[in-house]
N, C-alpha and C positions, 0 to 999 in steps of 0.2 A: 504494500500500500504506500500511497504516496501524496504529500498533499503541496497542495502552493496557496498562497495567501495573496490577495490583492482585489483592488473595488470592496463592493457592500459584503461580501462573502467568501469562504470557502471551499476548496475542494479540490477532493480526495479521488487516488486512483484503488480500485480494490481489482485482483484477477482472480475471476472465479470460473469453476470447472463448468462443462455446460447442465451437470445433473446437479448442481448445486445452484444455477442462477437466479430460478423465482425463489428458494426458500431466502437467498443473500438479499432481493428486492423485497421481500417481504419483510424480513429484517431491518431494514433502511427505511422504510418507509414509517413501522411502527416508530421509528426512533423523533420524527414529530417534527427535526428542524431541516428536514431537506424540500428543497426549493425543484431540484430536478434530477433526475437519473440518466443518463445517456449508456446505451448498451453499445460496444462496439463489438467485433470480431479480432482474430487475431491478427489481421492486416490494417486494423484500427480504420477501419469505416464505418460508419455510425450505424444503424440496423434500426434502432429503436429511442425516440427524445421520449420519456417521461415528465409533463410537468406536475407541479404536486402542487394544487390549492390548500387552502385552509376546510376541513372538510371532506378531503376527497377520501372515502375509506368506506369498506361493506362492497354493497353490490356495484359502485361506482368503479371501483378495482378488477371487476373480474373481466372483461374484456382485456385490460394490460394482462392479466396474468396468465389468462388462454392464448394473447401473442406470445408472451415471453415462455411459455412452453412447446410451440413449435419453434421459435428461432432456438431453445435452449437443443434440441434435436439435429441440429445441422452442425456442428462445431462442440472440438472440446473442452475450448478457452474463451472466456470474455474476459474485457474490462469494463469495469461499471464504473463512469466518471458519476459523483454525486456531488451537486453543489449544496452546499448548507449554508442558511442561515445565519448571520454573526448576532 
């Protein structure tokens, strides 16, 4: 993991295997102060932007989570950029 600092927020790189990426998204997201999640692949192209409102959680979540289970199928490395909140 890795983070950088700069503007209103910020944000962390985490590499997560593909059979571990919704329960890592779902993890990050209970944590309350992320602003967005960005899924890459291991050639770091973005696949998936997550924005996260204030709110946004239950059945609002379950379309991200049925993508992020077929992209977790194709590949067996992401990186999840997560901006956070300061």
């Amino acid at each position: 993991m890795s983070d950088s600092t700069g503007g209103t927020g910020r944000t962390e790189e985490h590499k997560v295997s593909g059979e571990g990426l919704v329960g890592r998204v779902k993890e990050l997201i209970h944590q309350g102060n992320i602003r967005r999640i960005i899924v890459k692949n291991d050639k770091g192209q973005t696949l998936l932007e997550i924005p996260l409102t204030f709110g946004l959680v239950g059945a609002a979540l379950m379309p991200v989570l049925v993508a992020l289970g077929s992209i977790a199928a194709l590949a067996a490395e992401y990186t999840l950029v997560v901006e956070k909140k300061e």
